[in-house]
C-alpha positions as a LaTeX table, in Angstrom:
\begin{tabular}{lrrr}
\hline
Residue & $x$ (\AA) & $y$ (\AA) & $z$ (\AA) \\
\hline
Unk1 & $-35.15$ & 62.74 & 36.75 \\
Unk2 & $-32.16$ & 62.63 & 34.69 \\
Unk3 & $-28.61$ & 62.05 & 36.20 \\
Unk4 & $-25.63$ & 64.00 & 34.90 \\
Unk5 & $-22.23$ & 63.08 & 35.57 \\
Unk6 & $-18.92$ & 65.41 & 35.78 \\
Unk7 & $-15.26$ & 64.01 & 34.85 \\
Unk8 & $-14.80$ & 65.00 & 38.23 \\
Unk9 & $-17.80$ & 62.02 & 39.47 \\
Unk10 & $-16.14$ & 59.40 & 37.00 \\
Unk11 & $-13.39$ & 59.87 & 38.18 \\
Unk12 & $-14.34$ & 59.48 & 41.79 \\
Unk13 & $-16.55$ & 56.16 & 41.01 \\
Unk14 & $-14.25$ & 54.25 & 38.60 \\
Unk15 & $-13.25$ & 51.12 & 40.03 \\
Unk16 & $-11.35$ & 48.08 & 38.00 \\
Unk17 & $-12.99$ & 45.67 & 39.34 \\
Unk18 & $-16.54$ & 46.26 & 39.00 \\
Unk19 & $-15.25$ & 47.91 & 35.44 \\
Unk20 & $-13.88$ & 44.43 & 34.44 \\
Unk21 & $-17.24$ & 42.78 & 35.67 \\
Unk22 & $-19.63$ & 44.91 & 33.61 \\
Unk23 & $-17.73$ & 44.38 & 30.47 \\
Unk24 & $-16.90$ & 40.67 & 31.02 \\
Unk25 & $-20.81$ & 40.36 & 31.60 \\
Unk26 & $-21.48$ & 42.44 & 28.53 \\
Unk27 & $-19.61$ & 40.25 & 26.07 \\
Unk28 & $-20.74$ & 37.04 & 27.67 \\
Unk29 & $-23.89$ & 36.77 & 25.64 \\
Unk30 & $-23.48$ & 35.91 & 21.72 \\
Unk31 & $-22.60$ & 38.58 & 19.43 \\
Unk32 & $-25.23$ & 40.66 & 17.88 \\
Unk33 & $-24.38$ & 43.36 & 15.59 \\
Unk34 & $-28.04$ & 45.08 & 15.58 \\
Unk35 & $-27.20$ & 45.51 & 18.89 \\
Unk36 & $-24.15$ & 47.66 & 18.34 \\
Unk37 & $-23.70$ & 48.59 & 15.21 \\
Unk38 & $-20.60$ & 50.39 & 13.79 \\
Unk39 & $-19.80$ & 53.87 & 14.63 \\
Unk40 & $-21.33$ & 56.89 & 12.89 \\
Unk41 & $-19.12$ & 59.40 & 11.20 \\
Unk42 & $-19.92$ & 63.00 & 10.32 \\
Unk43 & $-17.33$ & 65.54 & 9.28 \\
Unk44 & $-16.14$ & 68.93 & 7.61 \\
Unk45 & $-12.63$ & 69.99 & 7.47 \\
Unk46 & $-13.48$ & 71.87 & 10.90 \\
Unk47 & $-15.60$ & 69.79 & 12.26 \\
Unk48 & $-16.53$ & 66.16 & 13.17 \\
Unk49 & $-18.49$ & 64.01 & 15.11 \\
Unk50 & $-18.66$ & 60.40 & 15.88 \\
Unk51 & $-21.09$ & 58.25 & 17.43 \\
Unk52 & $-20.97$ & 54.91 & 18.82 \\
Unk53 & $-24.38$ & 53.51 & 19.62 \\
Unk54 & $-25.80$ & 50.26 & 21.71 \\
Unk55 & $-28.33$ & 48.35 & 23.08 \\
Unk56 & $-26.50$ & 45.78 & 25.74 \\
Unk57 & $-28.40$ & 42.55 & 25.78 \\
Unk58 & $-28.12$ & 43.00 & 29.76 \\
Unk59 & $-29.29$ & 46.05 & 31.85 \\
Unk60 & $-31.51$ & 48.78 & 31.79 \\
Unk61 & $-29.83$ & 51.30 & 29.49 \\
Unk62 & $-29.16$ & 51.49 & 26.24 \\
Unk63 & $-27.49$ & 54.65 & 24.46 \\
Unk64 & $-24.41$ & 55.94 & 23.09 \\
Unk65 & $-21.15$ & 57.81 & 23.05 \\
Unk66 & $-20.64$ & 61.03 & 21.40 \\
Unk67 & $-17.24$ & 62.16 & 20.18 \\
Unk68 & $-16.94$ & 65.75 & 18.63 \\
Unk69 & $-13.56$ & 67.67 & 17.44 \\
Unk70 & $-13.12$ & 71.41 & 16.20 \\
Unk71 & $-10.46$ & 72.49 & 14.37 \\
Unk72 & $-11.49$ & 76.72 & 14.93 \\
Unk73 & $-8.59$ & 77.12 & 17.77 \\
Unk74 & $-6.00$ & 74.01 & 17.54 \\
Unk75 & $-7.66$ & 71.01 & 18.49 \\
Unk76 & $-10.69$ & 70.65 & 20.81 \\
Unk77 & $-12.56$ & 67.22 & 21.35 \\
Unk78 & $-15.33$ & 66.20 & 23.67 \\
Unk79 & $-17.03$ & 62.73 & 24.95 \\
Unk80 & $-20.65$ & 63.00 & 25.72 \\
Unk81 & $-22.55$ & 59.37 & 26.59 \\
Unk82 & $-26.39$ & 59.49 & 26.50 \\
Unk83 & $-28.42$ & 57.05 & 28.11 \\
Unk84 & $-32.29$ & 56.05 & 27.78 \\
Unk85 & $-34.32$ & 54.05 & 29.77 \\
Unk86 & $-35.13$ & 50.37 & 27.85 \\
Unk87 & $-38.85$ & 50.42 & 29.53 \\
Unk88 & $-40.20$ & 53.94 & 29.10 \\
Unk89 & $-37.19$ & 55.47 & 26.18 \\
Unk90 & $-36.67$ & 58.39 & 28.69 \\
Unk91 & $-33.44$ & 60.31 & 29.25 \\
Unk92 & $-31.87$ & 58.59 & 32.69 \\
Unk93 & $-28.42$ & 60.00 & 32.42 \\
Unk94 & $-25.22$ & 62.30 & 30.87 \\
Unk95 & $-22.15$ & 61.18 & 31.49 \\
Unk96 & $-18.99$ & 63.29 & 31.14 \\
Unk97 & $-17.30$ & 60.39 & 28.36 \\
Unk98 & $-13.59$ & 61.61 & 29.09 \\
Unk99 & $-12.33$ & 59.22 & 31.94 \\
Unk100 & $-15.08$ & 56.58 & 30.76 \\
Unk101 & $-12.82$ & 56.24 & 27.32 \\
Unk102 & $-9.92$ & 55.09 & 29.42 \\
Unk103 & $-11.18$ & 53.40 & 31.87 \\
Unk104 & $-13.57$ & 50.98 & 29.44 \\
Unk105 & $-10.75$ & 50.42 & 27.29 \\
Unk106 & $-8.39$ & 49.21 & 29.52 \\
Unk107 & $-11.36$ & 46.92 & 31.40 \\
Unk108 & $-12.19$ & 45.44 & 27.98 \\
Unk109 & $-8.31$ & 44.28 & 27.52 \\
Unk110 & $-8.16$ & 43.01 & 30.55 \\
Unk111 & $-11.03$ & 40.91 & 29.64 \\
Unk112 & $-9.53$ & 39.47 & 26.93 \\
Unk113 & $-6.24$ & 39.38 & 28.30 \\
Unk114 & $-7.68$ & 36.90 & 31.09 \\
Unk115 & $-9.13$ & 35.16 & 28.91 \\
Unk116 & $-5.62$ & 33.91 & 26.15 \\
Unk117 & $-2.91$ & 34.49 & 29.45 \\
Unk118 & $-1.92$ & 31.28 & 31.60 \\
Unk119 & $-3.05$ & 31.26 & 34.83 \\
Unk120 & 0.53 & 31.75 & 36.11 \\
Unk121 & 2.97 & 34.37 & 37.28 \\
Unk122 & 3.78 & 36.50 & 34.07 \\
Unk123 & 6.27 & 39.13 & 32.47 \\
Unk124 & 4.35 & 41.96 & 30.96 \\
Unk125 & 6.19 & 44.24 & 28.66 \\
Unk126 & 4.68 & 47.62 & 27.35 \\
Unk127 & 5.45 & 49.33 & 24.25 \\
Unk128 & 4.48 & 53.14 & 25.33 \\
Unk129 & 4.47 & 55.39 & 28.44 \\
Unk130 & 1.05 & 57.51 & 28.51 \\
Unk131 & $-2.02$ & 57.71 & 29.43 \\
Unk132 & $-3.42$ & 54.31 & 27.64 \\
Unk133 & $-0.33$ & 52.33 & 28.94 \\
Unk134 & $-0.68$ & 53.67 & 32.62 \\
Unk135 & $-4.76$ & 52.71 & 32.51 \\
Unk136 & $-4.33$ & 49.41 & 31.24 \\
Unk137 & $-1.27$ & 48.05 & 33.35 \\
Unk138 & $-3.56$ & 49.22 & 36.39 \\
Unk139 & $-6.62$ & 46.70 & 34.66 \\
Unk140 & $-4.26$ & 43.85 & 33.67 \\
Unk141 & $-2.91$ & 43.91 & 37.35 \\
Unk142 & $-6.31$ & 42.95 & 38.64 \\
Unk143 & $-6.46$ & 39.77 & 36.29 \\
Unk144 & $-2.87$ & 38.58 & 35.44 \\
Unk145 & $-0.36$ & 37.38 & 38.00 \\
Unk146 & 2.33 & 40.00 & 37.05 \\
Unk147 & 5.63 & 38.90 & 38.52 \\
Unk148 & 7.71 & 42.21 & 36.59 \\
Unk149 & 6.99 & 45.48 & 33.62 \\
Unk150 & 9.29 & 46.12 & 31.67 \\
Unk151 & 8.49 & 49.19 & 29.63 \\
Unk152 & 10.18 & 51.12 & 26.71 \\
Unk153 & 9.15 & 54.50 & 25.27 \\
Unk154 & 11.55 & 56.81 & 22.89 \\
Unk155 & 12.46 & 59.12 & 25.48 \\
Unk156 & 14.40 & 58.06 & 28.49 \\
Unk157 & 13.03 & 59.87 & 31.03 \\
Unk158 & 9.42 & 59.09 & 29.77 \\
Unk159 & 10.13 & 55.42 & 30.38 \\
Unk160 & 11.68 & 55.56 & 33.55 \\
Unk161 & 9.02 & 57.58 & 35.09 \\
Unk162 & 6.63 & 55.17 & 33.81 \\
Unk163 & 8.39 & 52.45 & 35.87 \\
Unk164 & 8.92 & 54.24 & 38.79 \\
Unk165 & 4.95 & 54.94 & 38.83 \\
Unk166 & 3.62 & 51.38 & 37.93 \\
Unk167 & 6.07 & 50.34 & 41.35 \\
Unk168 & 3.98 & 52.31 & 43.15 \\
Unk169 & 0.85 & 52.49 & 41.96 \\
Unk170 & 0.33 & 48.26 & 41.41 \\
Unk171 & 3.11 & 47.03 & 43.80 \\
Unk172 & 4.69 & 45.00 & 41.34 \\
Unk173 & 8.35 & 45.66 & 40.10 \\
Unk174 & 8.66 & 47.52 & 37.04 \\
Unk175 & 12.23 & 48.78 & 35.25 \\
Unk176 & 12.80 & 50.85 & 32.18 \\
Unk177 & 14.53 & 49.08 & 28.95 \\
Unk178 & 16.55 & 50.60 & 26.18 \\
Unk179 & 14.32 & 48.74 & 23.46 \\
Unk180 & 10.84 & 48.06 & 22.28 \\
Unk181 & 12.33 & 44.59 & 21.79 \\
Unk182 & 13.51 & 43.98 & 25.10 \\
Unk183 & 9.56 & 44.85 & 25.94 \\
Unk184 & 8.12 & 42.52 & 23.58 \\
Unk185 & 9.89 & 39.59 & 24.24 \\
Unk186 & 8.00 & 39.43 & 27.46 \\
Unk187 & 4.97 & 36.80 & 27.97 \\
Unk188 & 2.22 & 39.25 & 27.97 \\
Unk189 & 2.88 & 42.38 & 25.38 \\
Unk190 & 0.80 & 45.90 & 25.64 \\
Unk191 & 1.15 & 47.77 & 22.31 \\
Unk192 & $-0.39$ & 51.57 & 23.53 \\
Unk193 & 1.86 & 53.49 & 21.12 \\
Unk194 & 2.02 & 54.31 & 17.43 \\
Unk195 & 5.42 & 55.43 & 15.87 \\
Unk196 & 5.00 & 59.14 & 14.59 \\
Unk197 & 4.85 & 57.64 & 10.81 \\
Unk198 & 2.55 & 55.05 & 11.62 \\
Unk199 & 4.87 & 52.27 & 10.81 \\
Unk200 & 4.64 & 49.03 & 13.16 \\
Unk201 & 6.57 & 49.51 & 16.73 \\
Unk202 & 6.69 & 45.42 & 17.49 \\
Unk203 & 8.08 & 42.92 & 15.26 \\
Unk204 & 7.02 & 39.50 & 14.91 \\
Unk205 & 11.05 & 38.16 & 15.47 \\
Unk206 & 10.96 & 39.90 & 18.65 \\
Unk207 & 7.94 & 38.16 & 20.25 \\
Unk208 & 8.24 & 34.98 & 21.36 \\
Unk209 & 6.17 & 31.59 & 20.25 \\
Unk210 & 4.20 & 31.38 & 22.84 \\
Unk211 & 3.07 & 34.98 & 23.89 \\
Unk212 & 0.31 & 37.29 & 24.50 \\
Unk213 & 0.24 & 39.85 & 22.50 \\
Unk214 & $-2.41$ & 43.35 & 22.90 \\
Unk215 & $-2.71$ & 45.93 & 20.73 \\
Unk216 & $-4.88$ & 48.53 & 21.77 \\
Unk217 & $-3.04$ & 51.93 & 20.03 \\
Unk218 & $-3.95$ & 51.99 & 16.20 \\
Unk219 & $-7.54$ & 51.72 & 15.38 \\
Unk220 & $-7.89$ & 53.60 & 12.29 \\
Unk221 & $-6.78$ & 52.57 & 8.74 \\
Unk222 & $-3.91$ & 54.25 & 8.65 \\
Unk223 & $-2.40$ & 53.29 & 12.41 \\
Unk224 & $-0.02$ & 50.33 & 12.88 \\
Unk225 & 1.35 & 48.68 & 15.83 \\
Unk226 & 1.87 & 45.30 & 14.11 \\
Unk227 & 3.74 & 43.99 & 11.33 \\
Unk228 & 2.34 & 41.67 & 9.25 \\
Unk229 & 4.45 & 38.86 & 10.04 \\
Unk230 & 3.36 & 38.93 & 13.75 \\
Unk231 & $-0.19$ & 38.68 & 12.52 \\
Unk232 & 0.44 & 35.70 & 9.99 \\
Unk233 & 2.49 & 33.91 & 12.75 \\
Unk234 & $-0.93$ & 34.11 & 15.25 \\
Unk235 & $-2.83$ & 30.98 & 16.18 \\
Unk236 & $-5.93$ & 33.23 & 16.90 \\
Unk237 & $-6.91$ & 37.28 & 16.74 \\
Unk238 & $-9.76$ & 37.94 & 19.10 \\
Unk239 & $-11.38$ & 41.15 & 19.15 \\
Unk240 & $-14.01$ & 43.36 & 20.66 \\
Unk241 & $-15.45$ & 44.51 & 17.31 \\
Unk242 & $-14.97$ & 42.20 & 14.01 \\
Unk243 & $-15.95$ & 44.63 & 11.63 \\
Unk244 & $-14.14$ & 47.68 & 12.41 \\
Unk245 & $-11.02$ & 45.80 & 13.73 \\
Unk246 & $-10.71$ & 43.75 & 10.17 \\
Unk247 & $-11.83$ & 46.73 & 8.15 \\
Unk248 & $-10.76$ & 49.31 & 10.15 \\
Unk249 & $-7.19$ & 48.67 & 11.49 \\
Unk250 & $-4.49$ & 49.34 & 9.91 \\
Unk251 & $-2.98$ & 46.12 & 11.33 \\
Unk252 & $-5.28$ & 44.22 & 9.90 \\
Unk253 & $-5.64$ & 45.86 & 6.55 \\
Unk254 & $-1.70$ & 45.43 & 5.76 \\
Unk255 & $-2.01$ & 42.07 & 6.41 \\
Unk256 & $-5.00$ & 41.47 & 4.77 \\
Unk257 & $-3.09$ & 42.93 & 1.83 \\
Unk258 & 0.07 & 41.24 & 2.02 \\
Unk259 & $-1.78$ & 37.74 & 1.75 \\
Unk260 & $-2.51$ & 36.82 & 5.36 \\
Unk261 & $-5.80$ & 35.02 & 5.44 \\
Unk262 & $-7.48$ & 37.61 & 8.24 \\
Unk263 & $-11.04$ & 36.47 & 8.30 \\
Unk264 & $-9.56$ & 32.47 & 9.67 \\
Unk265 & $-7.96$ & 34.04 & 12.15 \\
Unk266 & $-10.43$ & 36.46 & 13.81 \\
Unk267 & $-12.87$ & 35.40 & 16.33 \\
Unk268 & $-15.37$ & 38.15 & 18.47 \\
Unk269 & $-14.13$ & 37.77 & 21.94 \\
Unk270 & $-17.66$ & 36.88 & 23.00 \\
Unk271 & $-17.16$ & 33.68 & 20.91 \\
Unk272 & $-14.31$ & 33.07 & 23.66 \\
Unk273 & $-16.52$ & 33.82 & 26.72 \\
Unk274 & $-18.87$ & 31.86 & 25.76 \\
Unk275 & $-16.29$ & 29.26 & 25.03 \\
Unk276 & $-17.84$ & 28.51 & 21.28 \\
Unk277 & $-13.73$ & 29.14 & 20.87 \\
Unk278 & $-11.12$ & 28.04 & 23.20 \\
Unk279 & $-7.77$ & 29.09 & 22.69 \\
Unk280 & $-5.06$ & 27.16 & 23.48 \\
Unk281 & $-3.44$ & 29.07 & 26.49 \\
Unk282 & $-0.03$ & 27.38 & 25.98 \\
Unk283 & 1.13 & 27.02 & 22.22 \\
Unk284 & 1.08 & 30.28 & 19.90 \\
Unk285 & 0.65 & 33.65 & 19.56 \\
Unk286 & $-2.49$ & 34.70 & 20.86 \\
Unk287 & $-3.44$ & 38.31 & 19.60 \\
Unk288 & $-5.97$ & 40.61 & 21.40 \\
Unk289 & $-7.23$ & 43.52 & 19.12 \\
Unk290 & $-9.37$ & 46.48 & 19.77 \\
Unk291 & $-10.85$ & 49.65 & 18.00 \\
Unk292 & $-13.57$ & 50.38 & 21.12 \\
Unk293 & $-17.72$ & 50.08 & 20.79 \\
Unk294 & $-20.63$ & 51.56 & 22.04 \\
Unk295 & $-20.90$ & 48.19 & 24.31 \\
Unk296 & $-18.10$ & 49.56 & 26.15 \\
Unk297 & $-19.62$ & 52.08 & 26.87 \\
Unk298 & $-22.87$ & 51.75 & 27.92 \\
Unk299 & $-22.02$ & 49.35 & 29.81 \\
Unk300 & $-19.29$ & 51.28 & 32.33 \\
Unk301 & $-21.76$ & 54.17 & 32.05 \\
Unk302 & $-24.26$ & 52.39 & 33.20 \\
Unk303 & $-22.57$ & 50.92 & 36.00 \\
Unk304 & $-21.16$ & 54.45 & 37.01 \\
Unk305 & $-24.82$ & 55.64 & 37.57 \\
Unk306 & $-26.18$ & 53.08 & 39.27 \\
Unk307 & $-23.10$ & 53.75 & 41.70 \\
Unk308 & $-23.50$ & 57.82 & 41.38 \\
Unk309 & $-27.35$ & 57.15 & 42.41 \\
Unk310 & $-26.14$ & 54.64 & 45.63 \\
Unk311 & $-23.87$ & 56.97 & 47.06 \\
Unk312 & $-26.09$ & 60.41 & 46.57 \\
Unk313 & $-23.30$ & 61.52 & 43.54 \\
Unk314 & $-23.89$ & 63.52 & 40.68 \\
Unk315 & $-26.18$ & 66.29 & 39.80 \\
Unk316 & $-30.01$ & 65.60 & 39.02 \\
Unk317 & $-31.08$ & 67.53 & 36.17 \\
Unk318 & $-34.49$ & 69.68 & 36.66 \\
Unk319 & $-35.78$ & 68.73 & 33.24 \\
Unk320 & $-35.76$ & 65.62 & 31.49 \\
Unk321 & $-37.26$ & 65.04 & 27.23 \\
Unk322 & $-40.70$ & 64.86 & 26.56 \\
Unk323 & $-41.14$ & 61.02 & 25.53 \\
Unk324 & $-44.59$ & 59.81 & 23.72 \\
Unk325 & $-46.56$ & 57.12 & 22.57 \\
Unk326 & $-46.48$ & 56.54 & 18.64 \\
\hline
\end{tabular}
């Protein structure tokens, strides 16, 4: 019967590791967009709804993520991911999508952080103190050799509670900085925050020539993290989803607009895995962009219930959908 799991059973069974493995597996197969197509938008001025479908190439599920908002009493928004059995199309689980956001975004970075960092002891600066920041320093500790964070967010005390955290929560020493430039001029730089009027918050003249750079906070059209010039000065962009990254970002769209040649420079990140593309790891700006997918997903999802069903978690469901031959 059907498997339905709580925040509260995500959040007991997420693990970085086996995270990190399910994507890494996921986007080591060549690109298929009738596999995952682009996400599905429905809205009113009260109401919307998005959907992010897939069918892995690996595993037994396919399925998707739900995302719905109301506007009737502030903001509300819930994550709902459905998944189906490949063989018989049946319902096999629910899974509470909150913590599953997080915790596949941050695996997917790391993935592609791995895979344009040196294998060497790094400097990782991060542009932003909340949730997204937190999630993906934990991932990127479990595939980069991070020798020190150094973080800056607006507010003071934000920033230095961020560092005092990411001491003790990856063992590696962290220290607050007064500037978003002192952050980016590290080797390895996490952009997980937008400025309030969506203008970029790292500067190409404050990275240097050689870095890593992740951008992971703007993934609509009107969201910025990165100026143009950072973009035009990158040897390669790799990315989890080409269309919606190039036609979606507002990174991307800028530069596409101010005359950088956008379409040279992207490359799907399963390209890299499967090594049709290999960066160079040591000379220029390497660029890792993401919007999210339905691959995500599914994927984490998927390897969250075979876990839930292993260890006797979760709650079975009494009914499951009535399924039938066409």
């Amino acid at each position: 019967m059907p498997l339905f799991l709580t925040d509260d059973d995500v959040d007991a069974m997420s693990d970085w590791d086996e995270a990190i493995s399910a994507i890494r597996s996921a986007y080591s197969t060549s690109g298929d967009d009738r596999r995952t197509p682009g996400r599905i938008f429905a809205q009113t001025e009260r109401e919307w709804m998005r959907i992010m479908p897939s069918v892995p190439a690996g595993g037994r599920l396919f399925g998707a993520k739900s995302m719905v908002g109301s506007f009737a009493d502030g903001l509300h928004v819930g994550y709902l991911i459905t998944l189906f059995d490949k063989d018989t199309a049946e319902l096999a689980a629910l899974v509470d999508g909150n913590r599953v956001t997080g915790l596949r975004t941050a695996a997917t970075t790391a993935v592609g952080a791995a895979a344009l960092t040196p294998s060497r002891a790094v400097t990782l600066g991060v542009v932003g103190s909340g949730f997204e920041a937190r999630s993906h320093v934990a991932a990127l500790s479990h595939v980069l050799d991070i020798a020190e964070v150094l973080v800056y967010s607006p507010t003071t005390a934000n920033r230095e509670r961020f560092a005092a955290d990411v001491t003790t929560l990856v063992g590696v020493p962290a220290r607050a900085v007064d500037t978003a430039r002192d952050a980016a001029g590290c080797d390895v730089v996490l952009c997980a925050a937008r400025s309030r009027d969506e203008t970029p918050t790292v500067l190409a003249d404050w990275v240097g020539p050689d870095s890593t750079v992740l951008s992971i906070g703007s993934t609509t059209p009107a969201q910025r993290e990165l100026d143009t010039e950072l973009i035009r000065r990158a040897s390669i962009v790799v990315v989890d989803t080409v269309e919606e990254v190039v036609h979606g970002s507002g990174d991307m769209l800028h530069a596409r607009a101010d005359g950088v040649d956008v379409d040279s420079l992207v490359v799907p990140l399963s390209d890299v895995l499967c090594t049709q593309v290999e960066p160079d790891l040591h000379r220029g700006i390497r660029i890792y962009k993401s919007t999210g997918s339905g691959l995500q997903d599914v994927v984490v999802a998927e390897m969250l219930v075979d876990r839930a069903r292993a260890e006797g978690r979760g709650t079975v469901l009494p009914v499951g959908i009535v399924t039938s031959r066409k």
